[in-house]
C-alpha positions as a Python dict, from the first residue, in 0.01 Angstrom:
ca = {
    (1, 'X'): (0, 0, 0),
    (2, 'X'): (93, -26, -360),
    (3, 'X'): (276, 322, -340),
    (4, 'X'): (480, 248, -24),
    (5, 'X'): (618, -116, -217),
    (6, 'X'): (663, 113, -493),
    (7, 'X'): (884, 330, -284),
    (8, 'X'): (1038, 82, -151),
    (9, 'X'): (1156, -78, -424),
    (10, 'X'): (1277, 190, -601),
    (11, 'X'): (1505, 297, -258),
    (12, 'X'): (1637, -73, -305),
    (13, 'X'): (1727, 8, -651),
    (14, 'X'): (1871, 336, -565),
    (15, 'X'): (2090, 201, -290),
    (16, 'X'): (2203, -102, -512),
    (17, 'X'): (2331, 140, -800),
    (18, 'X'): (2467, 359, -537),
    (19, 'X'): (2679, 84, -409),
    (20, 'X'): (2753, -44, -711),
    (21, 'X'): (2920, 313, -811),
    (22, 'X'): (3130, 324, -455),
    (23, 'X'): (3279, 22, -562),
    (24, 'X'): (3369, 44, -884),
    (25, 'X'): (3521, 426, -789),
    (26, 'X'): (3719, 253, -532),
    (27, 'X'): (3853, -1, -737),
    (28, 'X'): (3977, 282, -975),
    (29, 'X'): (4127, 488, -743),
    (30, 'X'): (4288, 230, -522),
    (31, 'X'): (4616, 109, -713),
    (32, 'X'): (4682, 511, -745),
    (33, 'X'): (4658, 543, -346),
    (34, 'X'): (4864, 256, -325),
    (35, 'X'): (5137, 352, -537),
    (36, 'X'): (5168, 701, -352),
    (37, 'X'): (5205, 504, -26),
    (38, 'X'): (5463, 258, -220),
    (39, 'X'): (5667, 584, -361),
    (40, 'X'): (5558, 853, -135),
    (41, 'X'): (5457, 1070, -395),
    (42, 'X'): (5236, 1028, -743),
    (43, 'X'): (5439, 1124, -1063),
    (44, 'X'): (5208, 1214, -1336),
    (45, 'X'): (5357, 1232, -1692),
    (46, 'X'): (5248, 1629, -1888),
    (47, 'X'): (5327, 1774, -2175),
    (48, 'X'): (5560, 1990, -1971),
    (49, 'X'): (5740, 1716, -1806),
    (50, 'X'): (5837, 1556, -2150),
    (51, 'X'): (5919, 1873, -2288),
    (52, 'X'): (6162, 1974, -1958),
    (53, 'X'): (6272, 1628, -1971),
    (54, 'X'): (6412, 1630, -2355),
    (55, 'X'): (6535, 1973, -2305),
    (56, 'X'): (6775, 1797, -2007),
    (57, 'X'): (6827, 1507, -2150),
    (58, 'X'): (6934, 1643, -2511),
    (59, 'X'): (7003, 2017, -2516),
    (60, 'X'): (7381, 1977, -2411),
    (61, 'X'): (7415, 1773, -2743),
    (62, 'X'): (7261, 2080, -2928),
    (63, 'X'): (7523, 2318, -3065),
    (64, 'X'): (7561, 2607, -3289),
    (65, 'X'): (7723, 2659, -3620),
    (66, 'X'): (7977, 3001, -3684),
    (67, 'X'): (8071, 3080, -4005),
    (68, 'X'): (8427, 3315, -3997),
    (69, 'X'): (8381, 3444, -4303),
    (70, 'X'): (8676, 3539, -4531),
    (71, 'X'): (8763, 3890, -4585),
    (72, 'X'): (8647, 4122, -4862),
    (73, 'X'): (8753, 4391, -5027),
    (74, 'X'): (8577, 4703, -4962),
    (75, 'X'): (8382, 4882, -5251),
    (76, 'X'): (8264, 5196, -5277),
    (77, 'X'): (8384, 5575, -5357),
    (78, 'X'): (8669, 5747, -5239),
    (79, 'X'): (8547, 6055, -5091),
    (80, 'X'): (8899, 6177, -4929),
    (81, 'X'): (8991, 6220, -4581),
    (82, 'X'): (8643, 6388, -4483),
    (83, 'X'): (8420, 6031, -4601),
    (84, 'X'): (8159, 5975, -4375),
    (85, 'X'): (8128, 5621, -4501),
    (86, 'X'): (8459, 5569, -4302),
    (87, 'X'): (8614, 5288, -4506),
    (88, 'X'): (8908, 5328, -4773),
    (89, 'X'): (8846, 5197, -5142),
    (90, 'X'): (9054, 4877, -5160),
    (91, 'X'): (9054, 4826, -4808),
    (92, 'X'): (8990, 4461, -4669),
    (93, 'X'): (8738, 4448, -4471),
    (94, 'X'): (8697, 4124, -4193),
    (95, 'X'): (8355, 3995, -4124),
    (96, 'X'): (8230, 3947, -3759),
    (97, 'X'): (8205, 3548, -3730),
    (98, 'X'): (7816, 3496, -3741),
    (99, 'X'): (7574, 3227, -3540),
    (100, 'X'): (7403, 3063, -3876),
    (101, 'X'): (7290, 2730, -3772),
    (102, 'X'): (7221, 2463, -3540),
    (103, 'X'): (7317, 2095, -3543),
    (104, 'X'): (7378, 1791, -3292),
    (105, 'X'): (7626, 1564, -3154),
    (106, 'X'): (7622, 1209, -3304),
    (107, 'X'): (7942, 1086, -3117),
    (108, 'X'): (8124, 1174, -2824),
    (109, 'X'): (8484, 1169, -3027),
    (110, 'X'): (8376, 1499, -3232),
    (111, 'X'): (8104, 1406, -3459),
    (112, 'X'): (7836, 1692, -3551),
    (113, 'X'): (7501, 1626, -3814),
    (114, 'X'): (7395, 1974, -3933),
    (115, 'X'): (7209, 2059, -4298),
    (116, 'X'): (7427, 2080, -4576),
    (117, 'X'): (7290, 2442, -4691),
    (118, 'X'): (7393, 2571, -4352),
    (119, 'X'): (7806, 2490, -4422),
    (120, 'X'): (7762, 2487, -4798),
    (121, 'X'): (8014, 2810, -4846),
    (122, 'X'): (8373, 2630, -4886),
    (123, 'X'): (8573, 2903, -4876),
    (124, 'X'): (8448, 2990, -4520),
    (125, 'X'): (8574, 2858, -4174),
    (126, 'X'): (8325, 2706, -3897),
    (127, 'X'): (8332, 2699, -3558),
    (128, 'X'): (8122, 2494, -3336),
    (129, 'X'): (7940, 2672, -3060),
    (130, 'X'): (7870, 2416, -2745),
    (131, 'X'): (7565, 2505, -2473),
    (132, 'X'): (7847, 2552, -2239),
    (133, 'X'): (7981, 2826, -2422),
    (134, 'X'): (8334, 2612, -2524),
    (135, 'X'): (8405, 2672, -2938),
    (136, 'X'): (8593, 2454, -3106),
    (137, 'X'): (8717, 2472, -3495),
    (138, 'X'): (8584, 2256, -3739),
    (139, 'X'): (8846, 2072, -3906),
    (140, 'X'): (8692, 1861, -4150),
    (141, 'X'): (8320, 1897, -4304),
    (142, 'X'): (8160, 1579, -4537),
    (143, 'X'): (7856, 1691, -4744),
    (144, 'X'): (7609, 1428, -4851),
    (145, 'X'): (7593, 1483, -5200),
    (146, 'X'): (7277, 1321, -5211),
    (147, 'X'): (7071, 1432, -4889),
    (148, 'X'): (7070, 1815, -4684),
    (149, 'X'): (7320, 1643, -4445),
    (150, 'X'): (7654, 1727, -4341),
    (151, 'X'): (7889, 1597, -4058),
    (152, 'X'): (8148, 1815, -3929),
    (153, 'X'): (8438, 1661, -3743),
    (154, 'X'): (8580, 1826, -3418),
    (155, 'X'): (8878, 1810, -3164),
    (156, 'X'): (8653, 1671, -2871),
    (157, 'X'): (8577, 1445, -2606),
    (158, 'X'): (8365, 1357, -2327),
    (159, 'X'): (8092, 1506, -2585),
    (160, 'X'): (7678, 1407, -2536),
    (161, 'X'): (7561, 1225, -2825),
    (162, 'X'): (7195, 1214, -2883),
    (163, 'X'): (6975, 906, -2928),
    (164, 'X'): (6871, 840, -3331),
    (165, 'X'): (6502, 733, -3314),
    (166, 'X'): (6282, 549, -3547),
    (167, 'X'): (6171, 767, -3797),
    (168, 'X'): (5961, 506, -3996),
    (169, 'X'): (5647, 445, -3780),
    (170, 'X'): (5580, 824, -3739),
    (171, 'X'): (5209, 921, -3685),
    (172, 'X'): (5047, 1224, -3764),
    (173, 'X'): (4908, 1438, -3478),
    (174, 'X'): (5253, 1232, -3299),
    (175, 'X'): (5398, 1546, -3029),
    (176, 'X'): (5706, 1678, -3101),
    (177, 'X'): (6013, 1918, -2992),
    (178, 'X'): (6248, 2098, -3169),
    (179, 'X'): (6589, 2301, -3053),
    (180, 'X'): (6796, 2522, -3190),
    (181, 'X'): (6946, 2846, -3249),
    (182, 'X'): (6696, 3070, -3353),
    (183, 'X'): (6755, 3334, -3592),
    (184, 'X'): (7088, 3294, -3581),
    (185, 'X'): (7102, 3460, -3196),
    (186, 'X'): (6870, 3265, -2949),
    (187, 'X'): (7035, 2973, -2860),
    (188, 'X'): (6867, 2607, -2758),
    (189, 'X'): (6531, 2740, -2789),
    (190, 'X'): (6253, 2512, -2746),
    (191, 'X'): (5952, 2485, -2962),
    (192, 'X'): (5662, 2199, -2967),
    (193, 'X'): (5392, 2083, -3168),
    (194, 'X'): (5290, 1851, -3359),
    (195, 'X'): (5383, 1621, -3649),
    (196, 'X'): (5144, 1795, -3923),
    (197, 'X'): (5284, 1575, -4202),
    (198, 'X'): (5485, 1318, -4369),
    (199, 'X'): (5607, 1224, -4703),
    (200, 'X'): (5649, 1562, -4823),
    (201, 'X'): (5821, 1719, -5097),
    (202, 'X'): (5991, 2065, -5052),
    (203, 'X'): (6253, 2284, -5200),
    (204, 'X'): (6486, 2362, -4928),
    (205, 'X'): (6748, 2664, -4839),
    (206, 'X'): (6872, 2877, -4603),
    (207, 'X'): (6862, 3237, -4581),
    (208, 'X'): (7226, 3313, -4507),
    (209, 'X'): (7368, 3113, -4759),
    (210, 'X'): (7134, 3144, -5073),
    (211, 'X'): (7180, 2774, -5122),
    (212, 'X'): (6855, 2554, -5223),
    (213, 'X'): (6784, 2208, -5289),
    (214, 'X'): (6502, 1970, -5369),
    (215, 'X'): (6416, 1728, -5103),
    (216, 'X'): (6149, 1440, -5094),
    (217, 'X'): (5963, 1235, -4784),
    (218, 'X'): (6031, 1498, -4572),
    (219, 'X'): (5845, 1531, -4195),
    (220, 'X'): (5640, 1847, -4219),
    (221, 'X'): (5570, 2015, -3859),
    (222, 'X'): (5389, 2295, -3648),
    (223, 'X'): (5664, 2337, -3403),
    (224, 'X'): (5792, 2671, -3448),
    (225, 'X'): (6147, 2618, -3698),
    (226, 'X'): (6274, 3014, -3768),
    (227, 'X'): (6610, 3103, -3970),
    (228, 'X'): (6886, 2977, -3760),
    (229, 'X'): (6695, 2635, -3646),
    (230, 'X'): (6852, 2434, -3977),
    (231, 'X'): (7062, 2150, -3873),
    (232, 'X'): (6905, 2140, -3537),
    (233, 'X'): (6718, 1808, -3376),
    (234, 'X'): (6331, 1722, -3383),
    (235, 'X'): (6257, 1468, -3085),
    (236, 'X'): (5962, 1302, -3023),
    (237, 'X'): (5810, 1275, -2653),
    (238, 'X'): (6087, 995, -2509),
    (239, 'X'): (6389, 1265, -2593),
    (240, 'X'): (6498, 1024, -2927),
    (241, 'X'): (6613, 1240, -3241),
    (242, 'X'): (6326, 1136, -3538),
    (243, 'X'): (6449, 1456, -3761),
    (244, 'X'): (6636, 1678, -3852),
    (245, 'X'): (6533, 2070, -3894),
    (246, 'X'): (6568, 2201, -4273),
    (247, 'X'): (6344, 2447, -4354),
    (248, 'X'): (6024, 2677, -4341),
    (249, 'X'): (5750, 2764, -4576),
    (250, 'X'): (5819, 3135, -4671),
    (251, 'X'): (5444, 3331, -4669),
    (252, 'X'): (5336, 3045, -4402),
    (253, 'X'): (5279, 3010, -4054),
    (254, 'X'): (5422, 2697, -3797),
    (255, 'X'): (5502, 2494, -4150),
    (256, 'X'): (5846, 2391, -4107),
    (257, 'X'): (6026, 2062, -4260),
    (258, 'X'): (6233, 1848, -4098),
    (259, 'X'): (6451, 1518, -4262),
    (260, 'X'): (6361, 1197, -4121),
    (261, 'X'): (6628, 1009, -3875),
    (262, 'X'): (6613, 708, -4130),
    (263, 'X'): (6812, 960, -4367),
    (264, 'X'): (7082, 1079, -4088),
    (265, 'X'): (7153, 720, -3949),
    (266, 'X'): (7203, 625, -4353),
    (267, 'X'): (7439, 920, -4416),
    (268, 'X'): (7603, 832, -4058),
    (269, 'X'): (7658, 448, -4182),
    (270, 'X'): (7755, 533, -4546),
    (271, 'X'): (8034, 763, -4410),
    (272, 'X'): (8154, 544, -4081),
    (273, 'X'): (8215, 268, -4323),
    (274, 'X'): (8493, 485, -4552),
    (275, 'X'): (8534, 817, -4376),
    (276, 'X'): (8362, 1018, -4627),
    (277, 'X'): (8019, 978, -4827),
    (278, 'X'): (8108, 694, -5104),
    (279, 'X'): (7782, 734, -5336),
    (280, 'X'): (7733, 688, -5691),
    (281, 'X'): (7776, 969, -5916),
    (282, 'X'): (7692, 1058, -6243),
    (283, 'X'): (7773, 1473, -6319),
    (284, 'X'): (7441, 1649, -6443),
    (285, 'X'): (7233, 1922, -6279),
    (286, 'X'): (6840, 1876, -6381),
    (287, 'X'): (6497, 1930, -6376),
    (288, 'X'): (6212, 1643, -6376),
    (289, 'X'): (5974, 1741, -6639),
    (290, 'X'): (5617, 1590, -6569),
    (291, 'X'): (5402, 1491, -6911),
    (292, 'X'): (5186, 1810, -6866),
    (293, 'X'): (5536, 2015, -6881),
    (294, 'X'): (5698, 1838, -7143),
    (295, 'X'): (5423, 1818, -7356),
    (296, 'X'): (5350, 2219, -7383),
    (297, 'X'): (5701, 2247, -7455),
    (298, 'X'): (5705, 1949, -7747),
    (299, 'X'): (5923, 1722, -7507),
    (300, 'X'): (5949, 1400, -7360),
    (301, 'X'): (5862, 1339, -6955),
    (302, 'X'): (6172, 1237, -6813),
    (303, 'X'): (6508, 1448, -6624),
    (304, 'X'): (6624, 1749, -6827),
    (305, 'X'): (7008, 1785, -6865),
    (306, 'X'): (7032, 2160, -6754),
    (307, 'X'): (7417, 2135, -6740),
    (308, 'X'): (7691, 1854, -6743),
    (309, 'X'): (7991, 1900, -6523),
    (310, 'X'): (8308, 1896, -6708),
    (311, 'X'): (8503, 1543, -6655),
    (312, 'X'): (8206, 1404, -6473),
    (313, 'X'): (8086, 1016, -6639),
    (314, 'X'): (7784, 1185, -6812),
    (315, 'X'): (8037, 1377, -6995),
    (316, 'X'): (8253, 1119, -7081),
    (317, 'X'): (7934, 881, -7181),
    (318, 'X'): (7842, 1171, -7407),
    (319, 'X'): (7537, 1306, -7235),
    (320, 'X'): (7471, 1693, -7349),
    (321, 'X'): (7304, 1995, -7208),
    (322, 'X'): (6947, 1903, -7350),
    (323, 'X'): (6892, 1575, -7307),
    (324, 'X'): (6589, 1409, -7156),
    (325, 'X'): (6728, 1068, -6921),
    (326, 'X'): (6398, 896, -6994),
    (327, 'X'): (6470, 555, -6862),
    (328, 'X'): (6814, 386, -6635),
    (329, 'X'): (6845, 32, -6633),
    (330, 'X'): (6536, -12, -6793),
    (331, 'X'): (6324, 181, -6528),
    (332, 'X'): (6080, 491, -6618),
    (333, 'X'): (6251, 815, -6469),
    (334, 'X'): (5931, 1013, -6351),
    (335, 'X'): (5836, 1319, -6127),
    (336, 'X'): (5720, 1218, -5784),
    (337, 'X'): (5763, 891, -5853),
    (338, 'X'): (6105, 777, -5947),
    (339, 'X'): (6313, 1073, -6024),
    (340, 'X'): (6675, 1049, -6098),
    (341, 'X'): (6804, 1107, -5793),
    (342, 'X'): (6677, 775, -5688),
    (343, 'X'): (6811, 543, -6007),
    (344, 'X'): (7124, 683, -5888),
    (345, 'X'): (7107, 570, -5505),
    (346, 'X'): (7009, 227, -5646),
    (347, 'X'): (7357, 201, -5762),
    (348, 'X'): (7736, 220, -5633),
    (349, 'X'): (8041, 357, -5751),
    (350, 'X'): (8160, 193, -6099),
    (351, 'X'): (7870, 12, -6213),
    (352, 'X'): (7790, 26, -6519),
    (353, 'X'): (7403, 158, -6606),
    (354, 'X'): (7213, 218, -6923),
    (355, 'X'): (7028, 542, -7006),
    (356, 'X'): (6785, 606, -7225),
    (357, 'X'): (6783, 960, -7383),
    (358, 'X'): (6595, 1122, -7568),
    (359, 'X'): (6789, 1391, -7793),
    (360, 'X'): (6620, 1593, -8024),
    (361, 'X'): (6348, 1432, -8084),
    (362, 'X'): (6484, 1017, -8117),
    (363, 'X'): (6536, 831, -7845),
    (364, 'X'): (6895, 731, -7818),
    (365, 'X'): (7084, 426, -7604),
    (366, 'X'): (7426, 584, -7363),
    (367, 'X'): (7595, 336, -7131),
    (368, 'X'): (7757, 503, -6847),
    (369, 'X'): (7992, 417, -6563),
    (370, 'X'): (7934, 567, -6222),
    (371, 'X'): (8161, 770, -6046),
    (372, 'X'): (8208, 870, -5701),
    (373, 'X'): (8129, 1151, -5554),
    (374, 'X'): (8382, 1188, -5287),
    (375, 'X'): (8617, 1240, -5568),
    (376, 'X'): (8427, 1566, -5681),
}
C-alpha cells in the first residue's frame, strides 16, 4: 500500500512539472507565432544580414582614390638602337594612374574624407573612383595638419553620404565592418570582425606614398584592413561610420587601426566653418622624449626640436633645432600623456602661449604667437 501512494504521488509530481514546462514553452514561443501570422513571415536579425545590410546601405558612398602621377624622366644607359630596355635616356616617361586608396562621401555636393598619407604627394593629380564606375577630378584637397584626415572636394551631385556614428561609447568585442579598396585593385571589399581595441597609439603610413605619422586614441581592429583600405569607412552593426581605416601592423596578423568618427566629424566642423582647416600652428618637427630617454642621453623629458621651419612663429620666437619644449602655458609636456601636439589643439590661431625650454642645459622662458596653418 505504501509503494502504490508512493507511486502515486510521485506520477502527480511528474505530471505537475510536466505541465508546468508546456506552459511556460508556450508562453515563450507564442508572441513569435503570433508575429509570423501578424507579418507573414519571421525576420531574424544574423551576422550576415547586418553585414549585407551595411554593404547596401553604405557601399555606394565608398569610393576609390587615383593618383595620375606626374611624368619622369627616364634614367638609365643608352645602349643604341638595339636596347632591349626599350626606353631612350632623357625620355619622359608617363605613369599609369594607380588605385591607392579608399575614402567616403560626407556630403552629397562633392565632399570626400580619406587619410591624409593616402593624397599626401602635392605634386600629383587625384581622381575619384565611384562604385558605379563614374571618375571625377579632384579639384581641391584640405589636409588636417593635425589628424590623418583629408577632404577632397569634387564636381558632384546627387552623391550618398554616409551616416557619422558615435565613436565615444565604443566597446570592445563591439562587431564591426570595414570597406574598401584592397590592395589598391579589389574594390568595396568587405571585411568583419571585431573591435580588438581602443585608445591606441600607432605610427601610421602608407605603402605607396612613404609618408608616416604618429597618431594617438586610435580604434585597433581584427577586420581584415590590407594596403589600399586607408581612407576607407569602419561601421558598426546599424551601417553608421565609427572610423576611419589608417593602417596595419607590419609582421602582424588582423591588427589594423582605424581613427575614431569623433576625429572626422571635428575635422568636418573645423573646415565647414572657414573652408579650410583653421588650427593653431607653431613650425617645429619633434620627438617626445620620455625621462628614461632623456636621462641616458643627459636631457630633459619634454618635445625635442628636431627642426624649425623657416618663417614659422617658433622661428620668429627664437626656438632652435635642440631645444627641449618642457612646459606651454604652464602645463608639463609629456609622452603619452600630454604631448605637444595637444598644448597646441588647446589653442587657436594668434594667441599668445608661453614655453618653457630647456637649452643647453638652463631652462629658458620664449613667448610665442600662434600661427595658422592654412597659411603653410
Amino acid at each position: 500500500m505504501k509503494r502504490l501512494l508512493l507511486l502515486v504521488t510521485i506520477l502527480i509530481v511528474l505530471l505537475i512539472s510536466f505541465s508546468y514546462f508546456v506552459d511556460r514553452f508556450s508562453i515563450n514561443i507564442r508572441p513569435k507565432l503570433e508575429t509570423g501570422q501578424e507579418t507573414g513571415k519571421v525576420q531574424l536579425l544574423t551576422e550576415e544580414s547586418v553585414v549585407i545590410d551595411a554593404v547596401k546601405n553604405v557601399g555606394p558612398s565608398v569610393v576609390t582614390i587615383v593618383e595620375d602621377r606626374p611624368a619622369i624622366t627616364q634614367q638609365g644607359f643608352d645602349l643604341g638602337p638595339f636596347s632591349i630596355f626599350g626606353q631612350i635616356p632623357g625620355q619622359e616617361i608617363d605613369p599609369q594612374p594607380r588605385n591607392i586608396g579608399s575614402g567616403f562621401v560626407v556630403e552629397d555636393s562633392g565632399l570626400i574624407v580619406t587619410n591624409k598619407h593616402v593624397v599626401s604627394d602635392t605634386s600629383s593629380k587625384y581622381q575619384i573612383l565611384t562604385s558605379t564606375d563614374k571618375t571625377y577630378d579632384v579639384e581641391n584637397i584640405y589636409r588636417d595638419p593635425l589628424n590623418d584626415i583629408a577632404i577632397l572636394k569634387i564636381s558632384a551631385s546627387g552623391l550618398k553620404p554616409v551616416t557619422l556614428g558615435d565613436s565615444s561609447n565604443l566597446q570592445v568585442g563591439q562587431f564591426v565592418i570595414a570597406i574598401g579598396t584592397a590592395l589598391g585593385e579589389f574594390r568595396n571589399t568587405v571585411t568583419t570582425g571585431v573591435i580588438s581595441g581602443l585608445g591606441r597609439g600607432i605610427t601610421a603610413g602608407s605603402p605607396f606614398q612613404g609618408f608616416v605619422e604618429q597618431l594617438d586614441n586610435v580604434i585597433q581592429t581584427d577586420a581584415a584592413i590590407n594596403p589600399g583600405n586607408s581612407g576607407g569607412p569602419l561601421l558598426n552593426s546599424s551601417s553608421q561610420v565609427i572610423g576611419i581605416n589608417t593602417a596595419v601592423a607590419s609582421g602582424g596578423e588582423n591588427i589594423g587601426f582605424a581613427i575614431p568618427a569623433g576625429v572626422i566629424k571635428e575635422s568636418i566642423e573645423i573646415f565647414n566653418k572657414g573652408g579650410q582647416f583653421d588650427r593653431a600652428f607653431l613650425g617645429v618637427s619633434y620627438i617626445m622624449l620620455d625621462p628614461e630617454i632623456a636621462a641616458i642621453n643627459n636631457l630633459v623629458a619634454g618635445a625635442y626640436i628636431q627642426s624649425v621651419i623657416p618663417g614659422s612663429p617658433a622661428e620668429n620666437s627664437g626656438l632652435r633645432q635642440a631645444d627641449i619644449i618642457i612646459e606651454m602655458n604652464g602645463k608639463r609636456i609629456e609622452k603619452d600623456k600630454y604631448e605637444l601636439s595637444r598644448a597646441i589643439s588647446e589653442n587657436s590661431a594668434g594667441d599668445r602661449v608661453s614655453l618653457r625650454v630647456w637649452r643647453n642645459g638652463q631652462t629658458i622662458e620664449i613667448n610665442a604667437i600662434l600661427g595658422n596653418s592654412s597659411d603653410q
